[in-house]
Residue frames relative to the residue before (quaternion, step in Angstrom):
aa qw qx qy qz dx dy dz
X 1.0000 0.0000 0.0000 0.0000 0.00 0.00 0.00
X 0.3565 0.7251 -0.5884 -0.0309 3.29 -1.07 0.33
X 0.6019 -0.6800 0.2989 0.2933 3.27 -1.69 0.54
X 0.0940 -0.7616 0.6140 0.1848 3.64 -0.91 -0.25
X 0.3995 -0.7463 0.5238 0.0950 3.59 -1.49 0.66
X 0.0282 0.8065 -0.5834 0.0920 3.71 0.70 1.25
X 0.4288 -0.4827 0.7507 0.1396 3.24 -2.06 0.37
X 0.2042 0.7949 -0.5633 0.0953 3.27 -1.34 0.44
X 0.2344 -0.7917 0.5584 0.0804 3.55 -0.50 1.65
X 0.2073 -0.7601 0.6113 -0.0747 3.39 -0.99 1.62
X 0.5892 -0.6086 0.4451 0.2904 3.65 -1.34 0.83
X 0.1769 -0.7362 0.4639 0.4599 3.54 -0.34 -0.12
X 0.2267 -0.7712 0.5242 0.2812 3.62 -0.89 0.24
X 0.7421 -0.5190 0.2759 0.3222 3.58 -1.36 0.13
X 0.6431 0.3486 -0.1995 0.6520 3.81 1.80 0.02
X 0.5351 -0.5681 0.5199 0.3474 3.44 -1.33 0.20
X 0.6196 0.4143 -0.3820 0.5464 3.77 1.27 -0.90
X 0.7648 0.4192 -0.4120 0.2637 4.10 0.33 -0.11
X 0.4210 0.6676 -0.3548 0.5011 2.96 2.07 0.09
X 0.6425 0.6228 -0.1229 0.4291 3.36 0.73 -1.18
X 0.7101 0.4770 -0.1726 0.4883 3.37 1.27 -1.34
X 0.6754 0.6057 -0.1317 0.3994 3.50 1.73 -0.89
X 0.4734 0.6094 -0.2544 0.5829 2.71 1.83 -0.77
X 0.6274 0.6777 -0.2500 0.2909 3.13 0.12 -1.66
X 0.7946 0.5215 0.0107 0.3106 3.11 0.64 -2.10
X 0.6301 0.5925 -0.0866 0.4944 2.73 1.48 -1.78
X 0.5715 0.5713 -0.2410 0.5375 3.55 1.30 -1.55
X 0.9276 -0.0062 -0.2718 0.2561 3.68 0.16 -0.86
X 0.0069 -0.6580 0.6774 -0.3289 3.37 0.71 1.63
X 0.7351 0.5562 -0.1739 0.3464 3.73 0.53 -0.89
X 0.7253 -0.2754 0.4046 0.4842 3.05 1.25 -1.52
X 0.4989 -0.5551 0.4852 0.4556 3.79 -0.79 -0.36
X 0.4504 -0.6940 0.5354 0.1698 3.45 -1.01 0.94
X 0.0917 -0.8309 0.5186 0.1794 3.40 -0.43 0.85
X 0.7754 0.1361 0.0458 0.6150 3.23 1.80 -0.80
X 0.3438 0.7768 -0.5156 -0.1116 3.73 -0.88 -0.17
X 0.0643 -0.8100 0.5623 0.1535 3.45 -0.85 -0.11
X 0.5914 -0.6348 0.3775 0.3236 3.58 -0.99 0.40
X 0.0172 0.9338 -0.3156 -0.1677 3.55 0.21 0.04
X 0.7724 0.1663 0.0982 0.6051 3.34 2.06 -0.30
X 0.0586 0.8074 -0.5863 -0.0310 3.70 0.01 1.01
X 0.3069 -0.8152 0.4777 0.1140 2.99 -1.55 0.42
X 0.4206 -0.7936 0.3530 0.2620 3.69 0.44 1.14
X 0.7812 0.2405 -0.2337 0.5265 3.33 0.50 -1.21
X 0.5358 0.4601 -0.5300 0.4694 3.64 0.28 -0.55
X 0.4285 -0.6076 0.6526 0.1459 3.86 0.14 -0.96
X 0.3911 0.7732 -0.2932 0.4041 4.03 2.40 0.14
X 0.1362 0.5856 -0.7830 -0.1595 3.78 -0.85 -0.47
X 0.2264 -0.6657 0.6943 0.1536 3.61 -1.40 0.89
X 0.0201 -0.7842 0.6192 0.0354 3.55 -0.96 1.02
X 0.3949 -0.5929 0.6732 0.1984 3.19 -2.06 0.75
X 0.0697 0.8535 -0.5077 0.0945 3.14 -1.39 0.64
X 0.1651 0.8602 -0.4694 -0.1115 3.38 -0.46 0.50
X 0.3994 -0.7546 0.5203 0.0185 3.08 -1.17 1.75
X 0.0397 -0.8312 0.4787 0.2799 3.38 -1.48 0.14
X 0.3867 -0.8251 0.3212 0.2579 3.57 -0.84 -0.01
């Protein structure tokens, strides 16, 4: 196993729980989330930039 720090730009959706769910989803395409945290939305793009670290 090991771990890896990715970035990842995420739609925003129209709830906090479908945001959350997107993330979630999006995150394990990659791997198992061990952590993440939003760190940066973007209004006009309509982005949320997450941190995350995943393992494999």
């Amino acid at each position: 196993m090991t771990t890896h720090f990715i970035l990842a730009e995420i739609d925003l959706e129209e709830t906090p729980t479908e945001l959350q769910k997107a993330i979630e989803t999006e995150l394990k395409k990659q791997g198992e989330p061990l952590r993440w945290a939003v760190t940066a939305v973007d209004v006009e793009k309509q982005k949320a930039t997450v941190e995350a670290v995943i393992t494999k």
